[in-house]
C-alpha atoms as an extended CHARMM CRD file, in Angstrom:
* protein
*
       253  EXT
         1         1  UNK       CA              0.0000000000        0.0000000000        0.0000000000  PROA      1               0.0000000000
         2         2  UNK       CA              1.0690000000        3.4280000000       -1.3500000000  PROA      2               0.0000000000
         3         3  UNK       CA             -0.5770000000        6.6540000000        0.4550000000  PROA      3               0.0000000000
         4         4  UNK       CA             -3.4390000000        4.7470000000        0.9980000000  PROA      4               0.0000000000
         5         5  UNK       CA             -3.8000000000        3.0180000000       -2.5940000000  PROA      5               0.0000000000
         6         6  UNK       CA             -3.4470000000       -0.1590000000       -2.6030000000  PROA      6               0.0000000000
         7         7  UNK       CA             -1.3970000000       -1.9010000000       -5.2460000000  PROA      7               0.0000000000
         8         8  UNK       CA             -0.8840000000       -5.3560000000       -6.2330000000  PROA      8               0.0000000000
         9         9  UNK       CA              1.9130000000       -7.6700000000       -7.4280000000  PROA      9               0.0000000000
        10        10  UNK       CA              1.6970000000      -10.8190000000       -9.6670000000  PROA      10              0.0000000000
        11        11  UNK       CA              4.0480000000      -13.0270000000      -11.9490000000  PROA      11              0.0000000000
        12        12  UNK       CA              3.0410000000      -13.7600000000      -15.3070000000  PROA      12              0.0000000000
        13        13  UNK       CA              4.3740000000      -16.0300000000      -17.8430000000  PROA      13              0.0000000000
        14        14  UNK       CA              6.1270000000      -13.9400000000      -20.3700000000  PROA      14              0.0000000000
        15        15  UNK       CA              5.4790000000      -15.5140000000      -23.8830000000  PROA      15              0.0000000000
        16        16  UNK       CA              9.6560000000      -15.8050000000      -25.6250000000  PROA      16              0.0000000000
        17        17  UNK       CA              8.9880000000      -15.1450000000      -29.2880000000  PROA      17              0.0000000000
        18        18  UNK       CA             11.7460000000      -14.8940000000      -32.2230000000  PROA      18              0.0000000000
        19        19  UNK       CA             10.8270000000      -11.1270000000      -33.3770000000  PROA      19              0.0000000000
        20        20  UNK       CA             14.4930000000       -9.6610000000      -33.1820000000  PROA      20              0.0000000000
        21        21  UNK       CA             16.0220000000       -7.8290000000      -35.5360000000  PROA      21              0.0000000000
        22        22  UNK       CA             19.6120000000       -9.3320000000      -37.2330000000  PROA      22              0.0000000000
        23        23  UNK       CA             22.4660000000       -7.2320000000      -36.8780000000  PROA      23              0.0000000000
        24        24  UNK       CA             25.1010000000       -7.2860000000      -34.5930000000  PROA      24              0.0000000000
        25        25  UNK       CA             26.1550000000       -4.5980000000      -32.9990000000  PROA      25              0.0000000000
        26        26  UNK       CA             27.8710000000       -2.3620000000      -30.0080000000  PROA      26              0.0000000000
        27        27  UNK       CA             26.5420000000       -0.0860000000      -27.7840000000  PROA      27              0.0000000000
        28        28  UNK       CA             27.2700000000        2.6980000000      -25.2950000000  PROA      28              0.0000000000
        29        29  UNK       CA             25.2620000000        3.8740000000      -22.2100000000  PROA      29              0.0000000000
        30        30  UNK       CA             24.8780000000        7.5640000000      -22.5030000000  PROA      30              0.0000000000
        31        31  UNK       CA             22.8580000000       10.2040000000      -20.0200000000  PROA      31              0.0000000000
        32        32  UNK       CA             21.3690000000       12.2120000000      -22.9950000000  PROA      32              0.0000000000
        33        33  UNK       CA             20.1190000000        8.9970000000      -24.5900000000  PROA      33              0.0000000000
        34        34  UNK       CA             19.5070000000        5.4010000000      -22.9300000000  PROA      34              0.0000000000
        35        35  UNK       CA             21.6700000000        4.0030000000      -25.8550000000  PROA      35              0.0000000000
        36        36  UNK       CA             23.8830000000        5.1490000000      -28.5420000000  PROA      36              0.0000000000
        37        37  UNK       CA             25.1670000000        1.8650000000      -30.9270000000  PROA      37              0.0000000000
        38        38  UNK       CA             27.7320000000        1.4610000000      -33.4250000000  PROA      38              0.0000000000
        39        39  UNK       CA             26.1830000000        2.3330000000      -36.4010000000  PROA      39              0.0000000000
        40        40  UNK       CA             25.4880000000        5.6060000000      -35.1680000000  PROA      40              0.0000000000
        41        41  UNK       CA             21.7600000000        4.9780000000      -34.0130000000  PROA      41              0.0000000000
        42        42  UNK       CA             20.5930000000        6.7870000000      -30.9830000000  PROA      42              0.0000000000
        43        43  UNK       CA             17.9020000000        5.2390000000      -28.5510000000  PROA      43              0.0000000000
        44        44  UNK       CA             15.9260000000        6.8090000000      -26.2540000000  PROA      44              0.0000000000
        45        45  UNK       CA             16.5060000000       10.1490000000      -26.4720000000  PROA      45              0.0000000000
        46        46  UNK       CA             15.2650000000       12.1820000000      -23.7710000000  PROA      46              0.0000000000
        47        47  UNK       CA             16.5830000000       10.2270000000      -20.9360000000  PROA      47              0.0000000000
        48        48  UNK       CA             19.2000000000       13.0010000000      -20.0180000000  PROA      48              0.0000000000
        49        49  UNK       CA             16.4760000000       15.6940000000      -19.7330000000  PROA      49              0.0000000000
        50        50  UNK       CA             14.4310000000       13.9780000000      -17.6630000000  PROA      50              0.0000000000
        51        51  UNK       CA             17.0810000000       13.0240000000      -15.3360000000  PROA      51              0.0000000000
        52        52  UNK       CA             18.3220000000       16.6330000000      -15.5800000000  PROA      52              0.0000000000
        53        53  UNK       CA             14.7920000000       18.1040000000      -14.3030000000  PROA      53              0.0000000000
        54        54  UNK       CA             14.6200000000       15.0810000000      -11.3290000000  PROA      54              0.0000000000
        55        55  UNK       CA             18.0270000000       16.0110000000       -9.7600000000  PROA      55              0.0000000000
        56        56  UNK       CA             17.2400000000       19.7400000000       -9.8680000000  PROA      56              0.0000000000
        57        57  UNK       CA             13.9340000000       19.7800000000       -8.3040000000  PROA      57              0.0000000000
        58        58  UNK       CA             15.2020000000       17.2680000000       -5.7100000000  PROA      58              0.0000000000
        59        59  UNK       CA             18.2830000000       19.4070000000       -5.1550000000  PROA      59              0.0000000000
        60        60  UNK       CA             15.8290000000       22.6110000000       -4.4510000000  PROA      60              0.0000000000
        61        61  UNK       CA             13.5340000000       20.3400000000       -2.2480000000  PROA      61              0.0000000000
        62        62  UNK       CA             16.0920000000       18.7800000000       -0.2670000000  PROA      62              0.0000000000
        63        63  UNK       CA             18.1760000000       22.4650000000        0.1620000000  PROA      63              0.0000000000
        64        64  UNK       CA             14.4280000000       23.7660000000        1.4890000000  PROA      64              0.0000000000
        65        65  UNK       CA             14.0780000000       20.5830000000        4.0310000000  PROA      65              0.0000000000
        66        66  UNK       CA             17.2290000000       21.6710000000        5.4800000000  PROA      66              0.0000000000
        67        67  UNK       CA             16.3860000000       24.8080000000        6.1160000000  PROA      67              0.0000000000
        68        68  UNK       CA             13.2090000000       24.0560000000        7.9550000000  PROA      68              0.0000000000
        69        69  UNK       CA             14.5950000000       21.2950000000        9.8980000000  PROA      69              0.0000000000
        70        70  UNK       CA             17.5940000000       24.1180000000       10.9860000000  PROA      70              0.0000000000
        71        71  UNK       CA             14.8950000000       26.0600000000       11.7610000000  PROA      71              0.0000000000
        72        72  UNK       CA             12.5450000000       23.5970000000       13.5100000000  PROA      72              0.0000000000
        73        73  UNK       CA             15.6630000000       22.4610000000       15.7000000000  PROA      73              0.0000000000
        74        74  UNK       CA             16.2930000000       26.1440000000       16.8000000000  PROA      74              0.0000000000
        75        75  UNK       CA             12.7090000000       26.6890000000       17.7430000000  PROA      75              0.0000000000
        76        76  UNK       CA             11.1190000000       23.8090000000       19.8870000000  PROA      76              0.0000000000
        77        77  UNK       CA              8.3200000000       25.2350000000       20.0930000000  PROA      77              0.0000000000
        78        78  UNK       CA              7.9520000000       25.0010000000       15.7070000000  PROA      78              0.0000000000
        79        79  UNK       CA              9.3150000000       22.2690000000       15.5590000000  PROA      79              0.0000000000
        80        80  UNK       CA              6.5060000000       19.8710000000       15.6990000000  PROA      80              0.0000000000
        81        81  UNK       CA              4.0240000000       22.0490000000       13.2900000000  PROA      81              0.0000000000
        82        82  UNK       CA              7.0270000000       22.3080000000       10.9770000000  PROA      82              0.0000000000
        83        83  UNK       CA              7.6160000000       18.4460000000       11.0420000000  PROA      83              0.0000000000
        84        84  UNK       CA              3.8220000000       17.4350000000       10.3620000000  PROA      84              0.0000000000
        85        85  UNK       CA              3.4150000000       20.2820000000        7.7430000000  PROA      85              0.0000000000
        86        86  UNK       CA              6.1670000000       20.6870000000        6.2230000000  PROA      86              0.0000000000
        87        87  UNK       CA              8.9820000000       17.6120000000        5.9330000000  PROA      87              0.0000000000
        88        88  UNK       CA              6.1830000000       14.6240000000        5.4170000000  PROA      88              0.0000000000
        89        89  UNK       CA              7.5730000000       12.1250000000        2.7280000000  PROA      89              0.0000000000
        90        90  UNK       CA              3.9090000000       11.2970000000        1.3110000000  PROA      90              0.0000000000
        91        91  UNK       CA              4.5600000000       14.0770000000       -1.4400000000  PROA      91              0.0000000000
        92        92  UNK       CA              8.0640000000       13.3330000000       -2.5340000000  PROA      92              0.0000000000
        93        93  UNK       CA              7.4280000000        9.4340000000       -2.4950000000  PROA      93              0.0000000000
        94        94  UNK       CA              4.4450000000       10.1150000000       -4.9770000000  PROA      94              0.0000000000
        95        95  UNK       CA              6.8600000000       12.3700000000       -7.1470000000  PROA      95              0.0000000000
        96        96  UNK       CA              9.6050000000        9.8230000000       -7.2370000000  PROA      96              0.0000000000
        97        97  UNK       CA              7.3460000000        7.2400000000       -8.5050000000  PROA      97              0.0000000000
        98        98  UNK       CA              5.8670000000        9.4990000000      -10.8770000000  PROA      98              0.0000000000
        99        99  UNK       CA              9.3460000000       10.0570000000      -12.0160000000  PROA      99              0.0000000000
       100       100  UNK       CA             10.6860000000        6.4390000000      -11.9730000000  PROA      100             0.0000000000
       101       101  UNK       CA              7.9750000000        5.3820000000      -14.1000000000  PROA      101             0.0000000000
       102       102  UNK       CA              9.4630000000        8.3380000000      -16.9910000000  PROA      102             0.0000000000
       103       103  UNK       CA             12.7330000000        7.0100000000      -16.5880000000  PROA      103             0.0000000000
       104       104  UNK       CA             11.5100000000        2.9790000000      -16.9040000000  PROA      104             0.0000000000
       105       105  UNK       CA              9.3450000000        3.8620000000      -19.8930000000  PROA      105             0.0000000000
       106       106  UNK       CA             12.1180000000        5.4710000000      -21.5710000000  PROA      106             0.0000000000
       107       107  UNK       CA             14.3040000000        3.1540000000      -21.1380000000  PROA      107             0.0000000000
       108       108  UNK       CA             12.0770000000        0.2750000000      -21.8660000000  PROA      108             0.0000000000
       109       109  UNK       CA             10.6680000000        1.4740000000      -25.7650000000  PROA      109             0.0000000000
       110       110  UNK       CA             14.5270000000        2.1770000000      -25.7610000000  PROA      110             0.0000000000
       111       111  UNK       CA             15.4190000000       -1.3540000000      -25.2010000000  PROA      111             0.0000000000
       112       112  UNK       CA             12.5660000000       -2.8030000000      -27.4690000000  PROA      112             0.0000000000
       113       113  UNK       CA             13.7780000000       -0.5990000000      -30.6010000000  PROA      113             0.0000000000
       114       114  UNK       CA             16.8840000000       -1.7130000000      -29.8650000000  PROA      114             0.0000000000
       115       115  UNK       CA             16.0770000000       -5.0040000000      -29.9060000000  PROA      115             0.0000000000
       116       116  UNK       CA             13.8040000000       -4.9890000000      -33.1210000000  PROA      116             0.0000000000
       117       117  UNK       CA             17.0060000000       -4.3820000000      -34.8060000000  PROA      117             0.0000000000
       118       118  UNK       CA             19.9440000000       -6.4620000000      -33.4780000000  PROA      118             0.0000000000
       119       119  UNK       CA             20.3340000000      -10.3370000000      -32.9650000000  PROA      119             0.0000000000
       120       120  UNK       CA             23.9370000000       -9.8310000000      -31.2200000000  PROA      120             0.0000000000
       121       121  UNK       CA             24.1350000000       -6.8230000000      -28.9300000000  PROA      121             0.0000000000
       122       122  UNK       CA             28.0140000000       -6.4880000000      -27.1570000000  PROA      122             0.0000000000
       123       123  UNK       CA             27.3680000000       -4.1540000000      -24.1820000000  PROA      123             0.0000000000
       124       124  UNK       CA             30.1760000000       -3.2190000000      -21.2930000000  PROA      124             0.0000000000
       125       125  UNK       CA             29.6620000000       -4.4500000000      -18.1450000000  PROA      125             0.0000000000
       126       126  UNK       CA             27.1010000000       -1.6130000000      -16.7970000000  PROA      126             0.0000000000
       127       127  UNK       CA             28.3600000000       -1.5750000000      -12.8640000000  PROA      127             0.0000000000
       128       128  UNK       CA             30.3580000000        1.0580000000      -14.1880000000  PROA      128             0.0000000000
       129       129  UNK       CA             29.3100000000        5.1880000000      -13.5390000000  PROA      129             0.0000000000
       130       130  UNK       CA             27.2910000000        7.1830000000      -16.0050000000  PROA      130             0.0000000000
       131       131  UNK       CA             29.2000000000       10.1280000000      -16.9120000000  PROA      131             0.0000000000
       132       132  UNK       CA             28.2310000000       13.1310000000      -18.6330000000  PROA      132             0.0000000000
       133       133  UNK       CA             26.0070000000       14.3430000000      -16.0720000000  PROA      133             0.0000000000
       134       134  UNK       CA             26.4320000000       17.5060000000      -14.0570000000  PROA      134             0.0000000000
       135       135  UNK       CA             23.4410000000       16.2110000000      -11.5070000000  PROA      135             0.0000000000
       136       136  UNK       CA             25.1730000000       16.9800000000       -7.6830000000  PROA      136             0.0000000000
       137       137  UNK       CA             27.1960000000       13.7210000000       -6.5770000000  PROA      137             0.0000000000
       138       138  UNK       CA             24.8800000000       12.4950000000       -3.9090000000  PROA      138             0.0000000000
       139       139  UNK       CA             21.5210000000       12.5470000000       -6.3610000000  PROA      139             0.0000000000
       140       140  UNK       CA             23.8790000000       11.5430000000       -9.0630000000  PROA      140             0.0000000000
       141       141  UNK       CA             24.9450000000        8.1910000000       -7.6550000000  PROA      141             0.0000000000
       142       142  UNK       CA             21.1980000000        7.4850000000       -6.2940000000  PROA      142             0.0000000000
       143       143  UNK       CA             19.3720000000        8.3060000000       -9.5990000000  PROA      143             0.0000000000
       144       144  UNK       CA             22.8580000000        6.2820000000      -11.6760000000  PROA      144             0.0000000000
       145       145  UNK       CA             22.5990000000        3.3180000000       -9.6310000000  PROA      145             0.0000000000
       146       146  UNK       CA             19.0910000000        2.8150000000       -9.8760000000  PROA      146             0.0000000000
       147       147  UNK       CA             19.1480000000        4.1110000000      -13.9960000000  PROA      147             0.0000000000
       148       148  UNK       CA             21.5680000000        1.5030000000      -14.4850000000  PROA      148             0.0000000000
       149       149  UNK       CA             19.7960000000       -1.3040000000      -12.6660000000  PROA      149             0.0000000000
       150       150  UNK       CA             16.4580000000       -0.2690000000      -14.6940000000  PROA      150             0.0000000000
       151       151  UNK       CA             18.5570000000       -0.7780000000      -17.9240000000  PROA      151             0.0000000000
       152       152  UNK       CA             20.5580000000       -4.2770000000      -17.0110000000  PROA      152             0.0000000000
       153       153  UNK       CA             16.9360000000       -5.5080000000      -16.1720000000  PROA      153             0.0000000000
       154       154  UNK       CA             15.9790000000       -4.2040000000      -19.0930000000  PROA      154             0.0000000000
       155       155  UNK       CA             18.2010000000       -5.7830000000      -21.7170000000  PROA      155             0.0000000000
       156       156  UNK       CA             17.9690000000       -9.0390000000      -19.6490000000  PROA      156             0.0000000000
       157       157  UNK       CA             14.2470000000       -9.2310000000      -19.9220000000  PROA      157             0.0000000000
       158       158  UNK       CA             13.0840000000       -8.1970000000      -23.4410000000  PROA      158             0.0000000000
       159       159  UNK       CA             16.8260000000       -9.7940000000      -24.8400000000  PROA      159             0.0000000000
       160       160  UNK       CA             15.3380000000      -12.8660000000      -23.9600000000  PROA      160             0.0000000000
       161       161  UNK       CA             11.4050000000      -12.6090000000      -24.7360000000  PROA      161             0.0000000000
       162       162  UNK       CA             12.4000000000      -11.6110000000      -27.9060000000  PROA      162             0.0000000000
       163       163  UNK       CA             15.3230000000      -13.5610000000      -29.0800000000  PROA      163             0.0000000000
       164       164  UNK       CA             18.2480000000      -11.7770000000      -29.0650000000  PROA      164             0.0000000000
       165       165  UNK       CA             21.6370000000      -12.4270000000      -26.9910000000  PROA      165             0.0000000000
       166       166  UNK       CA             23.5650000000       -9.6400000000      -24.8950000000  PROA      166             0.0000000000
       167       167  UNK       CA             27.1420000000       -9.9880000000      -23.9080000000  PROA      167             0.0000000000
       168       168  UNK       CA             28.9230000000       -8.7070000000      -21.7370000000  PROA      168             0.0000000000
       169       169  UNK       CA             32.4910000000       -7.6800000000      -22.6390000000  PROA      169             0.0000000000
       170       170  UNK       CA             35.3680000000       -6.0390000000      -21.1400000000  PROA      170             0.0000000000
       171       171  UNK       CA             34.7620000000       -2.2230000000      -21.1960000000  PROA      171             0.0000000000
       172       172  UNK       CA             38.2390000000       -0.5920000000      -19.8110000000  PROA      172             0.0000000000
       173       173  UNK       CA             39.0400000000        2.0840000000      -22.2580000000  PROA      173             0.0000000000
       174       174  UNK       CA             36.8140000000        2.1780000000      -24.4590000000  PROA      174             0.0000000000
       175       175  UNK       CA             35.5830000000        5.9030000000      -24.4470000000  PROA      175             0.0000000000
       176       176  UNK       CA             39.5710000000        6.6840000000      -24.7550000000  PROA      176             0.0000000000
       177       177  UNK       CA             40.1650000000        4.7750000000      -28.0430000000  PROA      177             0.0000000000
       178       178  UNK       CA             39.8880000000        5.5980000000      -31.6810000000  PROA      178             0.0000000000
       179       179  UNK       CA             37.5480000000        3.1230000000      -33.2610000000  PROA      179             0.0000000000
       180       180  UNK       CA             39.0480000000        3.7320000000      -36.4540000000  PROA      180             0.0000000000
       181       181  UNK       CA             42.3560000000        1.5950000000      -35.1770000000  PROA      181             0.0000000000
       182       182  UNK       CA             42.0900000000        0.1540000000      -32.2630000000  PROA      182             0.0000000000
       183       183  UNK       CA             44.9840000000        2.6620000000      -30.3550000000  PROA      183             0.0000000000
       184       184  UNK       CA             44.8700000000        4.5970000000      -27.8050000000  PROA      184             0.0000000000
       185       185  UNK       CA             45.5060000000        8.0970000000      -28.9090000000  PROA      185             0.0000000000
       186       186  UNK       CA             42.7950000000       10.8820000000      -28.9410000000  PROA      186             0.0000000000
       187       187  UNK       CA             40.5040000000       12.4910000000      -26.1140000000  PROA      187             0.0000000000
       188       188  UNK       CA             37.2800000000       12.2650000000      -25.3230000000  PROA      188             0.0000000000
       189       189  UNK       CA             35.5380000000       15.9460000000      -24.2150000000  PROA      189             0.0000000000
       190       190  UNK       CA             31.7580000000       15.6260000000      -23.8130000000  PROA      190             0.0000000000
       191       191  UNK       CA             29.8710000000       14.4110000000      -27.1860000000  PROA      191             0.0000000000
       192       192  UNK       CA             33.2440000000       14.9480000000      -29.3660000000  PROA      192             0.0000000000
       193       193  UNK       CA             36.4000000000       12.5850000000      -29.2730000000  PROA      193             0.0000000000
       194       194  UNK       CA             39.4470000000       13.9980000000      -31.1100000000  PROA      194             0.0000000000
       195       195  UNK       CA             41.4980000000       11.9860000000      -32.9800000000  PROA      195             0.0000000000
       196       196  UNK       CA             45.2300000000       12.2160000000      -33.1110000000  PROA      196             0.0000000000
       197       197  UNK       CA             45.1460000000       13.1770000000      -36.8390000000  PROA      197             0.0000000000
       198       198  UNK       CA             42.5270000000       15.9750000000      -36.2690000000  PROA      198             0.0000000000
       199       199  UNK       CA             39.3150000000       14.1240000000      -37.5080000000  PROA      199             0.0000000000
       200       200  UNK       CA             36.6040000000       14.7790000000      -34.7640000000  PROA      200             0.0000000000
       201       201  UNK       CA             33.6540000000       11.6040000000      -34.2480000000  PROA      201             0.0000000000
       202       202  UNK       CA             30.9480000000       11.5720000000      -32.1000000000  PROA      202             0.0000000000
       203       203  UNK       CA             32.4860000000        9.9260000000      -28.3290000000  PROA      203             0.0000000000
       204       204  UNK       CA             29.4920000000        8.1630000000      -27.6390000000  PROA      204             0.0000000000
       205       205  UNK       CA             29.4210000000        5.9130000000      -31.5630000000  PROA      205             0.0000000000
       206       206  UNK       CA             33.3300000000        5.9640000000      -31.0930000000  PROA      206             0.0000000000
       207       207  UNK       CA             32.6870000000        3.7640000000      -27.7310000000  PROA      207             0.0000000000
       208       208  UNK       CA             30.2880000000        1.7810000000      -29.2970000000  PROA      208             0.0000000000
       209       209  UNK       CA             32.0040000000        1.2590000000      -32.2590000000  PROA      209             0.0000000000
       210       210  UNK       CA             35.3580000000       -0.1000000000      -29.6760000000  PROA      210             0.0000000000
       211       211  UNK       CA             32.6990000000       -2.0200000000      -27.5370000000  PROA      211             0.0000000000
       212       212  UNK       CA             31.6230000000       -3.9740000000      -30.9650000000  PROA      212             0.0000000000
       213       213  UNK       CA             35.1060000000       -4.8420000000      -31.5310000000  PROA      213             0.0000000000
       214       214  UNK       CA             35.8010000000       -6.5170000000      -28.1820000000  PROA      214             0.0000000000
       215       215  UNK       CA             33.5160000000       -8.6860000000      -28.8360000000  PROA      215             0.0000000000
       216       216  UNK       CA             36.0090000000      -10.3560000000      -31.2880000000  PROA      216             0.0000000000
       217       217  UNK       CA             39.0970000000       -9.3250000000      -29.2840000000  PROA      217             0.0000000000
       218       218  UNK       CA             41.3530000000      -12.0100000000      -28.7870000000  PROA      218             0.0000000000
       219       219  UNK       CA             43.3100000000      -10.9730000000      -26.1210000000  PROA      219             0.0000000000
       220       220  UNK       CA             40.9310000000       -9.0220000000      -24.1780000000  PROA      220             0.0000000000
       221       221  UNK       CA             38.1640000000      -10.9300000000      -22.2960000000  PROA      221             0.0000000000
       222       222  UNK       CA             35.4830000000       -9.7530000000      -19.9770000000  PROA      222             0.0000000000
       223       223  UNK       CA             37.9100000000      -10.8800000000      -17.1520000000  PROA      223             0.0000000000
       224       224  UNK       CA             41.3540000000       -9.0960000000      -18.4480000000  PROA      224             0.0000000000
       225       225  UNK       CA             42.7820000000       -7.0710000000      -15.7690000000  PROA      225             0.0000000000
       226       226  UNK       CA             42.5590000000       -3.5820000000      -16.1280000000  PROA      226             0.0000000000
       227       227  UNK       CA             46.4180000000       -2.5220000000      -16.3460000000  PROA      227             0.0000000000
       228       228  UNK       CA             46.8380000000       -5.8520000000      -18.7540000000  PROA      228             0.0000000000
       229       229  UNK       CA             44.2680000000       -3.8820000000      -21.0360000000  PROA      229             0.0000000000
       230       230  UNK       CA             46.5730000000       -1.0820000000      -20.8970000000  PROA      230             0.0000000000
       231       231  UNK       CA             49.2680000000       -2.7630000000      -21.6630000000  PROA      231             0.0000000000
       232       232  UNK       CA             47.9420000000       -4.1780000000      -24.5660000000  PROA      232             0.0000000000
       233       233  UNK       CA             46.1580000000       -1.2730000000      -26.2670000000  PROA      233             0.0000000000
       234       234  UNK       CA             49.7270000000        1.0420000000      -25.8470000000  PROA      234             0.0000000000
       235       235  UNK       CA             52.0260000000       -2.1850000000      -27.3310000000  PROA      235             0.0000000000
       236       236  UNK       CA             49.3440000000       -2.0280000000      -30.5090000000  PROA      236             0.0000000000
       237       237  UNK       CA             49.3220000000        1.6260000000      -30.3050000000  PROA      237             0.0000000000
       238       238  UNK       CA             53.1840000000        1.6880000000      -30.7190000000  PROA      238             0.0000000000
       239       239  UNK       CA             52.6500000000       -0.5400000000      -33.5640000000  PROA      239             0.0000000000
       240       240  UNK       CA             50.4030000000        1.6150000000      -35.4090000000  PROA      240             0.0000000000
       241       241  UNK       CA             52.3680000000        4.6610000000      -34.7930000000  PROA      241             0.0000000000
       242       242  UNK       CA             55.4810000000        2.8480000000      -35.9630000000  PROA      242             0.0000000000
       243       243  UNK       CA             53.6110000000        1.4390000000      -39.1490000000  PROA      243             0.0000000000
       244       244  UNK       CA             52.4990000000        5.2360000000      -39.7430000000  PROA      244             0.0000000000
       245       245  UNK       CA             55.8370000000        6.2940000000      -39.6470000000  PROA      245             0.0000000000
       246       246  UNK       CA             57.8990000000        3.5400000000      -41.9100000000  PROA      246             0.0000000000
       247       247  UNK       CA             54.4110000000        4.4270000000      -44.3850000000  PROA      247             0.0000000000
       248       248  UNK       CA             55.9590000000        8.1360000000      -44.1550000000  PROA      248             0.0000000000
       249       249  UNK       CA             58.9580000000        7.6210000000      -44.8920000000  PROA      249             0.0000000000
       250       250  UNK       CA             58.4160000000        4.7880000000      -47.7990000000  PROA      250             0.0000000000
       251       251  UNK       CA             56.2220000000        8.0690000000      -48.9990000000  PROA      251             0.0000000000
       252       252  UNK       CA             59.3540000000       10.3350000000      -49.2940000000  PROA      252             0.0000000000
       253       253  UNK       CA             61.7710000000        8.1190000000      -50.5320000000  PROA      253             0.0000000000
């Protein structure tokens, strides 16, 4: 029971049907869209607004609680009018849910259009931070952590009631890579990732792109350390830049 409505719970059986889509592809968490995959598709757009508008108004509400609370503990004689009037959780509850249920549907018509379109999805491992967002830390970790779970469920769930498979593969760098070969030269700064050669892509498809590739990677599993990731994107990174080289000077001679 919710402020006095009372809601109830039940399992189904959930119908798994073969209506997926074919490709195989990579995708990237954002926080302006739910999804962002490696051919440059955007799902669920929207998501970062809505998150956005949440953390404000919470920030506001919870700065205003404070203050009456401050104020209800230096006068005793307020502070139980202030306390039944004023800093009740009925309201907020109701506008959580109300939010919530934005952020699920979002993410869920997210999930099924990505689904409609891919038999093979490789996705990171999604325990890791959103980041992007400006929301203050403490509203940013609740609202992350609880995003994040909404979107694992998510690809768990409608992955398997309609047919198509999600792995899980290793996601350390990533974002810091250029998709184009596999190195790790460039920066990422916001929606723009800068290649070492000047040519600008979008960060979000870059990761995606990277995320796809893993999937085939050889020598980096889910379960690769870290620093062993490192180590093996800079020894093919000094490769490349080596290979560049001898090219430039085969060019000139």
């Amino acid at each position: 029971m919710h402020d006095g409505i009372v809601e109830v719970h039940y399992t189904i059986e959930v119908e798994e049907t073969e209506n997926c889509g074919s490709a195989t592809i990579g995708i990237d968490k954002g926080y302006t869209e739910v999804f962002v995959d490696s051919e440059g598709e955007h799902h669920g757009e929207g998501l970062g607004q809505i998150l956005s508008k949440h953390s404000d108004q919470l920030n506001k509400k919870y700065q205003a609680r404070n203050q009456l609370r401050a104020i209800a503990n230096q006068k005793p004689h307020k502070n139980k009018n202030i306390i039944t009037n004023n800093l009740g959780r009925k309201k907020l509850h109701r506008q959580v849910r109300k939010v919530h249920s934005q952020i699920k549907d979002t993410i869920y018509q997210a999930t099924h259009k990505l689904m409609a379109k891919a038999k093979l999805i490789a996705v990171e491992d999604l325990t890791a931070p959103i980041t992007g967002s400006k929301l203050g830390k403490n509203i940013n970790r609740r609202l992350s952590a609880w995003t994040k779970g909404v979107i694992a469920t998510a690809l768990d769930s409608i992955s398997r009631r309609r047919g198509s498979s999600v792995i899980l593969v290793n996601s350390a760098y990533t974002s810091q890579m250029d998709s184009r070969y596999g190195v790790l030269l460039g920066k990422r700064r916001g929606d723009s990732f800068y290649c070492f050669d000047g040519v600008v892509l979008q960060a979000d498809e870059n990761a995606a792109r990277n995320v796809l590739a893993r999937l085939y990677d050889s020598e980096i599993d889910r379960w690769t350390p870290v620093q062993q990731v490192k180590s093996i994107l800079l020894e093919r990174t000094e490769r490349q830049r080596l290979g560049l080289l001898n090219q430039d000077s085969s060019c000139h001679s």
